[in-house]
C-alpha positions in Angstrom: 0.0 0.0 0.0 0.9 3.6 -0.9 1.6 6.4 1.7 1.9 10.2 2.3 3.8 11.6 4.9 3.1 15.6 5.3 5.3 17.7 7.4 4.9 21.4 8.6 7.4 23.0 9.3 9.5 20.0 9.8 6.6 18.0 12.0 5.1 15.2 10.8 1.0 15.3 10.6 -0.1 13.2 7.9 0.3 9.8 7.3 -2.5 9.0 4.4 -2.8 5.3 3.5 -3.6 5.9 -0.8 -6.4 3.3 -2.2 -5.5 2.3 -5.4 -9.2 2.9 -7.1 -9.6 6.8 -6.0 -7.8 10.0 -6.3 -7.4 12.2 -3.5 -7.4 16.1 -3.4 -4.9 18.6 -1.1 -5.8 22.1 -0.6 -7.0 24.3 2.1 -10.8 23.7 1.5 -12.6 21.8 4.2 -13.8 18.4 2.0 -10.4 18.1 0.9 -8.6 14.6 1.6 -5.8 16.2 2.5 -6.8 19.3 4.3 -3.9 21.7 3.9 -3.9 25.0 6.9 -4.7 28.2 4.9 -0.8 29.4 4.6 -0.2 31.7 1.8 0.4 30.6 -1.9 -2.1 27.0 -1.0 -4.8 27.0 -3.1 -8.8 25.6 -2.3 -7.4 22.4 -4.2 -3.8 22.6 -4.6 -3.0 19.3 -6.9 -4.8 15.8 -6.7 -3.0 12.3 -6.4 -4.4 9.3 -8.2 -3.4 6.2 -9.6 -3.6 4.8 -13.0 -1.7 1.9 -13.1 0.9 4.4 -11.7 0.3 6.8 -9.0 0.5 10.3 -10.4 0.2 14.0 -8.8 -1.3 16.6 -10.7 -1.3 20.3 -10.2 -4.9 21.1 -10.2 -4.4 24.5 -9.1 -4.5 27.6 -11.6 -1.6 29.2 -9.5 -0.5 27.1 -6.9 3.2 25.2 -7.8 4.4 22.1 -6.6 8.8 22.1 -6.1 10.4 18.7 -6.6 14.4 18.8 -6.6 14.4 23.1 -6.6 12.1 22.9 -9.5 8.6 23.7 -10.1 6.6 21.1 -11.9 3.0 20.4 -13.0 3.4 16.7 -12.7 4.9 13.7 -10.9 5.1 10.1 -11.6 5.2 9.3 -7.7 7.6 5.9 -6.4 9.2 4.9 -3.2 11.0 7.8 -1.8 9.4 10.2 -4.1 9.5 14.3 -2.4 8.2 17.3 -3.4 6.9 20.2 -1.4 4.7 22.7 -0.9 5.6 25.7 1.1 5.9 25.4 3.9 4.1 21.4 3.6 7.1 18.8 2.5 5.4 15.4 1.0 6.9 11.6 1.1 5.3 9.2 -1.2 6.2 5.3 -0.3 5.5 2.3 -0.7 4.6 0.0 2.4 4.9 -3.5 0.5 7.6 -5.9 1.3 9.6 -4.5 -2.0 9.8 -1.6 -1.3 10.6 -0.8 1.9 13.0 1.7 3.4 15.6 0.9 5.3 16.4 0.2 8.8 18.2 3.2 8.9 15.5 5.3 7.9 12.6 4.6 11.0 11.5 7.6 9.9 9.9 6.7 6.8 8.0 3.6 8.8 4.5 4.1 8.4 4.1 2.0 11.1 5.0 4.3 13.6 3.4 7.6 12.0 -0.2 8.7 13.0 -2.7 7.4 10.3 -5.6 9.1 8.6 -8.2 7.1 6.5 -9.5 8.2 3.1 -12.8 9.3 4.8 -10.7 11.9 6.8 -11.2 9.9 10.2 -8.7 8.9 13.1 -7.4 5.3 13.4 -7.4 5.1 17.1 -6.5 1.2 17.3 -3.1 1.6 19.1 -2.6 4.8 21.0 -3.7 8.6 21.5 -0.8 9.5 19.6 -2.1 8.5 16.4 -4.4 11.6 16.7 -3.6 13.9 13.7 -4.1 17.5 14.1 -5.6 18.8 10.9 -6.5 15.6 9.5 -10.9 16.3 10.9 -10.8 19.7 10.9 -14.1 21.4 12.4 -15.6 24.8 11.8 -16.6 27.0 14.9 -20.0 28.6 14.7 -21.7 31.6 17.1 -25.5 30.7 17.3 -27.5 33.4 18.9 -30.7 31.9 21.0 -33.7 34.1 22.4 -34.7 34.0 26.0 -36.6 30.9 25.3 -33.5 29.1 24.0 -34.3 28.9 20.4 -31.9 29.8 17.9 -32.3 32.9 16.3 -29.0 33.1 14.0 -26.0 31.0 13.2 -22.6 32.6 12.1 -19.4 30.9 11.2 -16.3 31.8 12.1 -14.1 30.8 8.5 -12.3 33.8 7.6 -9.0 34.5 9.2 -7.4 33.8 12.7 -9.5 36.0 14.8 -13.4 37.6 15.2 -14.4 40.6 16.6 -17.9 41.0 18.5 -19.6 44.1 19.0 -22.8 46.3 17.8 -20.8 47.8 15.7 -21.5 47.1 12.1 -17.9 46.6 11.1 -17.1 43.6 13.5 -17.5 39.8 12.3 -20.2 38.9 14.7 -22.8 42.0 15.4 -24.9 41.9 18.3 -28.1 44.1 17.7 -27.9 46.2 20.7 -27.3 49.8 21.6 -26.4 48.7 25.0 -23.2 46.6 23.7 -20.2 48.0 23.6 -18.5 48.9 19.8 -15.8 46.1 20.2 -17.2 43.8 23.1 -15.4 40.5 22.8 -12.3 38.7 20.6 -12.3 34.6 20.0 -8.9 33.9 18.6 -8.1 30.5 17.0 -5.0 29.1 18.7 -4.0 25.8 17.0 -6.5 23.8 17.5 -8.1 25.5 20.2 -10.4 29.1 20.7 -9.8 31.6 23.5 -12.2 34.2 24.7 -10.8 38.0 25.4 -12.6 40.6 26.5 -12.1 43.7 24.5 -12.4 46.2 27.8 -16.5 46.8 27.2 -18.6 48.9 29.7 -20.7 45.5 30.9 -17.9 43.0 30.5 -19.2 39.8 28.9 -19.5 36.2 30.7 -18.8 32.6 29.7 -21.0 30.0 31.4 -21.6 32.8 34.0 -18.4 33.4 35.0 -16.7 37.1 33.8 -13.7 36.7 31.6 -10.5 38.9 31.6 -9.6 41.4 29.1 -6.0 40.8 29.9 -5.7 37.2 30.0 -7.4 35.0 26.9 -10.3 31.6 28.5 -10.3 29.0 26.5 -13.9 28.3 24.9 -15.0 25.1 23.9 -17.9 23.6 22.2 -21.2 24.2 23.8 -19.8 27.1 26.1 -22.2 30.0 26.3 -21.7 33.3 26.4 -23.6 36.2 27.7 -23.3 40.0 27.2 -26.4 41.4 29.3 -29.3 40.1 28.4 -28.0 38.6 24.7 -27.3 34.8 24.9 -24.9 33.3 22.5 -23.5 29.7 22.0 -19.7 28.5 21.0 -20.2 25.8 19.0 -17.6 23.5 17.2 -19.1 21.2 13.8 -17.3 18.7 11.8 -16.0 20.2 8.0 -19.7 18.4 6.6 -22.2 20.0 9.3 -22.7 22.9 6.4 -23.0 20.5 3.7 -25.7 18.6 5.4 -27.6 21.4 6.2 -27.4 22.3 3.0 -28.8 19.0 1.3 -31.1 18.8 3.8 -33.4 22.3 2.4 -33.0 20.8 -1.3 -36.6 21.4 -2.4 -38.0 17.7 -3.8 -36.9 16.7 -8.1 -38.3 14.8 -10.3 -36.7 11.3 -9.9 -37.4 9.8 -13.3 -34.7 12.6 -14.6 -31.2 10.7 -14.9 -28.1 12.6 -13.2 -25.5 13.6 -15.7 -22.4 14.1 -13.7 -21.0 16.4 -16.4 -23.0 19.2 -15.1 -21.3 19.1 -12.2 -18.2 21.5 -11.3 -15.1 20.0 -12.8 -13.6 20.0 -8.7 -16.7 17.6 -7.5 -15.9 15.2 -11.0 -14.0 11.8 -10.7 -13.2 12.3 -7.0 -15.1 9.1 -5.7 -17.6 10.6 -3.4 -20.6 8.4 -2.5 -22.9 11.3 -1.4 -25.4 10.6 0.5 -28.0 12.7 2.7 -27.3 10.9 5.9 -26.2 7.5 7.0 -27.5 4.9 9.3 -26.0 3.7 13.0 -23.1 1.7 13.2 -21.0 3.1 10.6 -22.7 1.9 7.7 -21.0 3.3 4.5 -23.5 5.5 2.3 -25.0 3.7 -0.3 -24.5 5.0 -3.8 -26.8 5.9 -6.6 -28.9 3.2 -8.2 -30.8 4.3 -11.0 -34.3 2.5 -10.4 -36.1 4.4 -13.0 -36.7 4.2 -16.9 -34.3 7.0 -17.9 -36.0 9.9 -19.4 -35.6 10.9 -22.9 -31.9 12.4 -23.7 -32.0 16.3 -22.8 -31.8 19.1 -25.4 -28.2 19.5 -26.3 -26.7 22.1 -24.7 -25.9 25.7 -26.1 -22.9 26.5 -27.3 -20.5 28.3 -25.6 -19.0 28.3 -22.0 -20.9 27.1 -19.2 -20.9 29.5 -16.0 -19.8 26.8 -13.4 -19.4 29.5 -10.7 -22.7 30.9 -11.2 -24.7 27.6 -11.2 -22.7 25.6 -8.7 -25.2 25.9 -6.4 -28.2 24.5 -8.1 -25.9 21.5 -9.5 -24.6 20.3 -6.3 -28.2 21.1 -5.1 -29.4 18.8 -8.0 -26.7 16.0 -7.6 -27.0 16.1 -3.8 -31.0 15.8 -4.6 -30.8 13.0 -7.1 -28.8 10.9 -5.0 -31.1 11.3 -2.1 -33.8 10.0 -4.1 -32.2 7.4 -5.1 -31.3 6.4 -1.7 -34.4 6.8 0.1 -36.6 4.8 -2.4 -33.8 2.1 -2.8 -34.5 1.5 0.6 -38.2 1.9 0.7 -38.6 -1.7 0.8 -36.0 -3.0 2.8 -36.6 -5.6 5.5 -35.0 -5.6 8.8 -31.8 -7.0 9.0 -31.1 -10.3 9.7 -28.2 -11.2 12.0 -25.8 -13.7 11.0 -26.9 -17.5 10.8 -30.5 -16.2 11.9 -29.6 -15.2 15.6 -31.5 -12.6 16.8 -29.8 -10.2 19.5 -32.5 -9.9 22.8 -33.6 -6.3 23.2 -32.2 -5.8 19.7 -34.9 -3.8 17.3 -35.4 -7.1 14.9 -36.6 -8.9 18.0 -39.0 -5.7 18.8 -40.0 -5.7 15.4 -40.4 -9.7 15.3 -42.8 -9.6 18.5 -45.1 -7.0 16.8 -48.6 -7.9 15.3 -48.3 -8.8 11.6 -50.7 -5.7 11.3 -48.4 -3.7 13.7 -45.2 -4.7 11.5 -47.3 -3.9 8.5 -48.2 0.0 9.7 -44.3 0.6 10.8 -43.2 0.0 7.3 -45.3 2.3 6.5 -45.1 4.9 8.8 -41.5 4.8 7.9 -42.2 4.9 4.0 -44.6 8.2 4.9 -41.5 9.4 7.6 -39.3 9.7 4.2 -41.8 10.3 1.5 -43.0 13.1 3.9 -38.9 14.5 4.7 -38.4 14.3 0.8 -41.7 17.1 0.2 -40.2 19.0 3.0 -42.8 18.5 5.4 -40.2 17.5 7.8 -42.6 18.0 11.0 -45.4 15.5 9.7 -41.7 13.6 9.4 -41.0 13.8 12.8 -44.2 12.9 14.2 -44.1 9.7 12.1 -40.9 8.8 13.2 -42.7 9.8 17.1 -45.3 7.3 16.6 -42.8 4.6 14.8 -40.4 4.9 17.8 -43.7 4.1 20.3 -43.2 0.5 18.8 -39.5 -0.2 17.8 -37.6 2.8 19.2 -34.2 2.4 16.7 -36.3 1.2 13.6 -33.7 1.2 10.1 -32.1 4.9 10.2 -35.3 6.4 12.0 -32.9 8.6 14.2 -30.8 9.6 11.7 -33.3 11.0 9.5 -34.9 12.5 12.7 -32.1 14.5 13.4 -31.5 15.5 9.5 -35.2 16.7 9.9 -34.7 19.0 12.7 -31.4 20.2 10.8 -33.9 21.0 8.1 -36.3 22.5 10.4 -33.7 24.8 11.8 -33.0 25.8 8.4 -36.2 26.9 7.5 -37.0 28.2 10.9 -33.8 30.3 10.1 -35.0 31.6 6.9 -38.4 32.0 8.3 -36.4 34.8 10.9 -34.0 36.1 8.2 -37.1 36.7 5.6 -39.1 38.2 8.7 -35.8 40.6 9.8 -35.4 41.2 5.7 -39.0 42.3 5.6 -39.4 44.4 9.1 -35.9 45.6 7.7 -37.3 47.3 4.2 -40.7 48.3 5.5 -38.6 50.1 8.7 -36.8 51.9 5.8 -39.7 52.6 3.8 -41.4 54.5 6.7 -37.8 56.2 7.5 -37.1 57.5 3.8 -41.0 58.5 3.8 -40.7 60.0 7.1 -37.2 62.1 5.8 -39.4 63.2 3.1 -42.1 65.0 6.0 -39.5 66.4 7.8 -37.2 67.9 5.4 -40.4 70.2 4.5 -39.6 71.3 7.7 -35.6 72.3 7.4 -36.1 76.2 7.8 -33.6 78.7 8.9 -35.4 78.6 13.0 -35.8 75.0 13.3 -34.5 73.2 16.1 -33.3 70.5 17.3 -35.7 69.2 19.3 -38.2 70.5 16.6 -36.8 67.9 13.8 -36.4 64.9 16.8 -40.2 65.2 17.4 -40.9 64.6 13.7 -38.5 62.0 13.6 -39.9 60.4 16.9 -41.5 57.3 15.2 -39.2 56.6 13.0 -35.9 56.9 15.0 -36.5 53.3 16.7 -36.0 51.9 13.9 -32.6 53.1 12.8 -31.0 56.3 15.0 -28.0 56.5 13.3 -29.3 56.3 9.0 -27.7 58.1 7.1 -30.9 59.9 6.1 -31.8 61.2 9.6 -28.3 61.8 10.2 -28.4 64.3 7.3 -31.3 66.1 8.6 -29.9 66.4 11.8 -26.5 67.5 10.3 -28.6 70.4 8.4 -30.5 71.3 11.7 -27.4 71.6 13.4 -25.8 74.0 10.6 -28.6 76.1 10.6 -28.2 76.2 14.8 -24.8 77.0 14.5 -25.5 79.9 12.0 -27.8 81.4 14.3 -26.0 81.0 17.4 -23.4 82.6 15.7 -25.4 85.4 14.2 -26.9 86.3 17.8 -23.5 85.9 19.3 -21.7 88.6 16.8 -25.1 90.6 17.7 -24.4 90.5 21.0 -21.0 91.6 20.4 -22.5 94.4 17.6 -24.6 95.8 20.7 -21.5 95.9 23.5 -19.5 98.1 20.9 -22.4 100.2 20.4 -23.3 100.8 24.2 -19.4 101.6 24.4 -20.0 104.6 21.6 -23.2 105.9 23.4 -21.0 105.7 26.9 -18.6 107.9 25.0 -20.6 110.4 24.0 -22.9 111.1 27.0 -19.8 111.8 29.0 -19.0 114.7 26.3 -22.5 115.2 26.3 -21.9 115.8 30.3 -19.4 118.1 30.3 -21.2 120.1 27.4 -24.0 120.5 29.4 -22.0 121.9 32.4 -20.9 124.6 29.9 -17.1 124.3 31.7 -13.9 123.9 29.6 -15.2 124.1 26.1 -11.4 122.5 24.6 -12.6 119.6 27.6 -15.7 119.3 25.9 -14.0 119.6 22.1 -11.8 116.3 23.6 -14.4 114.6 24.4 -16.6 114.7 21.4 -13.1 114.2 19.4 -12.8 111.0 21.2 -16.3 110.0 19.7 -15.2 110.5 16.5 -12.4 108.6 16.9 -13.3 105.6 18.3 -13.0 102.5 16.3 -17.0 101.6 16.9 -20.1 101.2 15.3 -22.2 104.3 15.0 -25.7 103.2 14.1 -27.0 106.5 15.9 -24.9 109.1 14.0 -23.2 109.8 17.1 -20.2 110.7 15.5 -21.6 113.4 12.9 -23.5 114.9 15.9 -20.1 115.3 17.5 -18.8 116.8 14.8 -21.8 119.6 14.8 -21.3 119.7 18.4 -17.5 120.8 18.2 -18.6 123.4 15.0 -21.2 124.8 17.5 -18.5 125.4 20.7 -15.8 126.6 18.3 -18.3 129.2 17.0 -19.4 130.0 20.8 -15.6 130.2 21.5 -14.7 132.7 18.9 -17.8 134.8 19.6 -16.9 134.8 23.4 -13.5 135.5 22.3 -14.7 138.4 20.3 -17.1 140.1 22.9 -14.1 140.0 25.5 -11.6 141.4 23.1 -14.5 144.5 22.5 -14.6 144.4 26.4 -10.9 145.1 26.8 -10.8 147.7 24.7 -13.4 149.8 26.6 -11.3 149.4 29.8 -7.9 149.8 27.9 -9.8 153.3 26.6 -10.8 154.2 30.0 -7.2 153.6 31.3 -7.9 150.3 33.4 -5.8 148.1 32.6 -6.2 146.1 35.4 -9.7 145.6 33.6 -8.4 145.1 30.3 -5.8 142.8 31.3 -8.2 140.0 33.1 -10.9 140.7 30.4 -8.3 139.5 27.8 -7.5 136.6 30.3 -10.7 134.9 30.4 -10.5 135.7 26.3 -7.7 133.6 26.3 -9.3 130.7 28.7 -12.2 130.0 26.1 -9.7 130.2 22.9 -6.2 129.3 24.4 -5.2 128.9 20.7 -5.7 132.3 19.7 -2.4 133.7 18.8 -3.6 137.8 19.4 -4.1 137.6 22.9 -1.4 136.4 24.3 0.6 139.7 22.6 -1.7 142.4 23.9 -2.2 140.6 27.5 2.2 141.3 27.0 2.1 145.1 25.9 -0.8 145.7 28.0 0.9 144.0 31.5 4.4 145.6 30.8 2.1 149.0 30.8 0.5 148.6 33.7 3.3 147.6 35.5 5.6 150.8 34.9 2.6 152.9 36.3 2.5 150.2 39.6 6.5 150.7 39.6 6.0 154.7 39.6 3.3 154.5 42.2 5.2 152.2 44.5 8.1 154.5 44.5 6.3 157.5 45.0 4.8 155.2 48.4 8.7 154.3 49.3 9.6 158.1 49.3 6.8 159.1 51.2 8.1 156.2 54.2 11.5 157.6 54.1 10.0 161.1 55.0 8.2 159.7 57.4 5.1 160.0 56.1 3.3 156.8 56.3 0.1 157.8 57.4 -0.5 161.4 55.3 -3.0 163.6 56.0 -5.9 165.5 54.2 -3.0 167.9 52.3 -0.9 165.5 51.3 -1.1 161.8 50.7 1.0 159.3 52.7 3.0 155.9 51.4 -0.2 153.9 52.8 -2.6 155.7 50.3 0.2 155.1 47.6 -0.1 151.1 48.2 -3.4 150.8 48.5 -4.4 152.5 45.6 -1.6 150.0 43.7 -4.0 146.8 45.3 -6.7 148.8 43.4 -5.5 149.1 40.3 -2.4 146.4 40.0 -3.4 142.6 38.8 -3.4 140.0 41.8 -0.2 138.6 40.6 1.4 142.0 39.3 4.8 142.6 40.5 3.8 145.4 42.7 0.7 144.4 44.0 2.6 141.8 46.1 5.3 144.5 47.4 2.4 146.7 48.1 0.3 143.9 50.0 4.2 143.3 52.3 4.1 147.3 53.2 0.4 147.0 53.8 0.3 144.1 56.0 4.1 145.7 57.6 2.4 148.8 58.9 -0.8 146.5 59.9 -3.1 148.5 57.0 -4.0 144.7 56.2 
């Protein structure tokens, strides 16, 4: 007998005993023979082995390579010692008859001692537990979601990649429906051939079988665990590489059985690989029986039309068909089969021949029945009436033929459809939700105005928002409402600011206005109203322009002040007071400090005044050096001398001050 010996990475993990008869296929796909771990550059079917009076391997892949001696080759005519690899997979091909051999110094080759895996993909267990092959039955894991009642509500496989994210957000591999659910609640990561658990740091932490897991250190999950995130119940769940394709025969709508099979239909990778496929199988191993064709065969189909057949597109529907055909077959095959008799007529006690053989003939007679309704019944899809057959068939011989197994294929079904029930429900709820919420979008965009709120657009959207807060049709609307907010909070904000530099203007201005009113410093008040028309503000008043008059108005008071003083002067100048003239032209000069004559005659006119004080003081001096100080009615003493000088000098004249000292000397003061 032929074998293969894999190695990965230098470790051994095949040893497939090769049938002459068959051909087996190596690739990463699940119903491979050789299932190959999905390592970059390994095709879905990377090359197929098969003997024909010599065992060849053939590249079946379009751009996968097999290596043999550093070279890359399409085919191999496989003997003893034969090695090619696969990166990173290295392949032994030898020969386990007496001929050929290996050596003693080559144990390694011995297939004796390597772990074994049968054609069907199973585990020879005979000797030890390390014959177990890793790889060699490789399972899928699934994620079922249940309701509070336990039933299953969805069924997800974990298939793509090494690890799954779990959250409500839309983005991660397994969604949980619920607002309440963190983003990214939970990890499972595949390591070898076991899954861990990892929580991803959520607000409500998630459980496994009750017990809260770590987001620091991975738990290993196992089939059947269950996992909770509030009140959302969820199920780890490991199935064998067939579970899918099971389910999948088993919602294969009934065909007409009198039309033959013709295997060239079927996808070139499901042709000549010597699968007996069969929709279940009975107890005790028994191998699946193949297709017998029963019927008359129909009249030859319509020749095909020309051109290429879409294999991808109708894979489905002719595995579907094949699958179908073959089920058929094997159902009515054994419509009519008896129950089997044990070797040389021995029947086992408690064994289900003997409960059959103690039944009534009539009793016998309605089993075979009920069992030929149990199939017809599974085969219309009616798998319930199927079940309650097989209810009533077990009441009288509980393990009757393959009664069980086509039970359990039933409720497989059943799932299926109870499945599809829920996803065409969820589909349905799902488009009329978005009928009312693009409707709904339609109403309330009538509404988009440049005062609408917020809490304006969430009350129209109020019976539609359950459905789907965060569409990207409500999301607009809300995104326009909040623009249009935006705007006007801005606009009332630079109003706001608008109205502060206006009050600042009108604060400006009423202080000038103040001091205008008080009538005192009219260059103070000319400030002031210049400072109006200065400032950097907004004048929606015409506060500035009225300063403006304001300041034309003073000036013209100013130089008409100015002018009457001057006139007033004059008069006293005439009259020979200057002391008169000279303060006149003062307060002249107060109201119009920038008039340039006044300062020149308030000169000429002071210098005057004070060479007649200087005379008269001397006169008053001479009179004290005589002696007289007092005078008398004839003549007039220094006294009378200074205090006609207080009298006609200026307060701050020169003289006035020496006069005011002689005065206050001779206590006149």
């Amino acid at each position: 007998m032929a074998h293969l010996i894999v190695r990965l990475r230098g470790k051994t993990i095949y040893n497939m005993p090769l049938e002459e008869g068959r051909s087996y296929v190596a690739g990463r796909k699940e119903d491979c023979d050789i299932v190959l771990q999905p390592e970059k550059g390994i095709s879905r079917e990377h090359f197929k082995i098969s003997y024909n009076g010599q065992w060849m391997l053939d590249v079946v892949s379009r751009y996968g390579e097999v290596i043999q001696n550093g070279e890359q080759v399409q085919q191999i005519a496989l003997d003893h010692g034969s090695a090619f690899t696969v990166p990173p997979y290295e392949f032994d091909f030898l020969m386990s008859s007496p001929a050929a051999q290996p050596s003693s110094s080559s144990p390694e080759y011995d297939p004796a001692n390597l772990p074994v895996v049968t054609s069907a993909g199973s585990h020879d267990d005979s000797d030890s537990g390390d014959r177990t092959v890793v790889g060699a039955a490789p399972s899928s894991a699934f994620i079922k979601f249940v309701d509070s009642n336990n039933e299953a509500k969805e069924l997800i496989r974990l298939d793509a990649g090494e690890s799954w994210i779990a959250g409500r957000d839309p983005s991660c591999h397994i969604q949980i429906r619920d607002q309440r659910v963190s983003r990214r609640q939970f990890e499972i990561r595949r390591a070898g051939s076991q899954y861990v658990i990892l929580d991803l740091g959520s607000v409500n932490g998630t459980l496994v079988n009750g017990t809260p897991i770590s987001s620091s250190e991975p738990t290993q999950v196992k089939s059947g665990d269950a996992i909770t995130v509030l009140d959302n119940y969820l199920y780890f769940e490991l199935h064998d590489s067939t579970f899918q394709n099971r389910l999948d025969m088993v919602a294969v709508a009934p065909v007409n059985p009198l039309i033959q099979t013709n295997d060239q239909l079927l996808p070139a990778e499901y042709q000549h690989q010597g699968y007996d496929i069969a929709p279940y199988q009975g107890g005790g191993g028994m191998a699946p029986m193949p297709y017998q064709p029963q019927y008359q065969q129909a009249p030859a189909a319509a020749p095909m039309p020309t051109g290429k057949f879409d294999f991808k597109k109708h894979r489905p529907k002719l595995i579907a068909g094949a699958v179908a055909m073959v089920l058929i077959a094997y159902l009515f095959s054994g419509g009519e089969k008896k129950a089997p008799v044990p070797a040389q007529g021995i029947v086992a006690p408690g064994s289900p021949l003997e409960m059959f053989n103690k039944l009534k003939p009539e009793q016998q007679a309605l089993v075979r029945q009920r069992y030929k309704d149990a199939k017809n019944m599974y085969m219309q899809g009616k798998y319930q009436l199927a079940q309650d057959e097989i209810v009533k068939i077990q009441d009288l011989v509980p393990d009757y033929e393959d009664i069980k197994e086509i039970q359990r294929l039933a409720k497989e079904a059943m799932f299926i459809q109870e499945e599809q029930r829920r996803n065409d429900e969820r589909e349905k709820a799902k488009q009329e939700a978005e009928e009312k919420i693009q409707k709904q979008v339609v109403e309330c965009q009538k509404k988009i105005n440049p005062a609408i709120t917020m809490e304006v657009m969430e009350e129209c959207l109020s019976n539609v928002m359950q459905f789907n807060p965060e569409h990207p049709k409500i999301m607009e609307l809300k995104s326009q409402v909040e623009i249009l907010t935006a705007q006007r909070e801005q606009k009332a904000a630079d109003k706001a600011a608008y109205q502060v530099q206006v009050s600042r203007l009108k604060a400006i201005y009423s202080k000038a206005q103040d001091m205008h009113k008080k009538g005192v410093n009219p260059l103070g008040i000319i400030d002031a109203y210049e400072k109006v028309m200065a400032a950097k503000l907004p004048d929606p008043a015409g506060l500035k322009a009225q300063s403006q008059r304001n300041i034309a108005s003073i000036r013209q008071q100013m130089n008409s002040k100015t002018a009457s003083l001057q006139a007033e002067a004059e008069k006293y100048y005439q009259s020979q007071n200057l002391k008169g003239a000279i303060l006149t032209l003062r307060k002249a000069r107060q109201i119009d400090p920038e008039n340039d004559v006044l300062p020149d005659k308030i000169s000429r006119w002071t210098s005057e005044l004070r060479k007649q004080m200087m005379s008269l003081y001397q006169e008053g001096i001479l009179e004290e050096s005589f002696g007289n100080v007092e005078g008398g009615e004839a003549k007039a003493g220094a006294k009378d001398k200074w205090k006609k000088i207080l009298d006609l000098d200026i307060p701050d004249g020169e003289y006035y001050k020496k006069a005011y000292i002689k005065l206050k000397k001779y206590g006149a003061i």
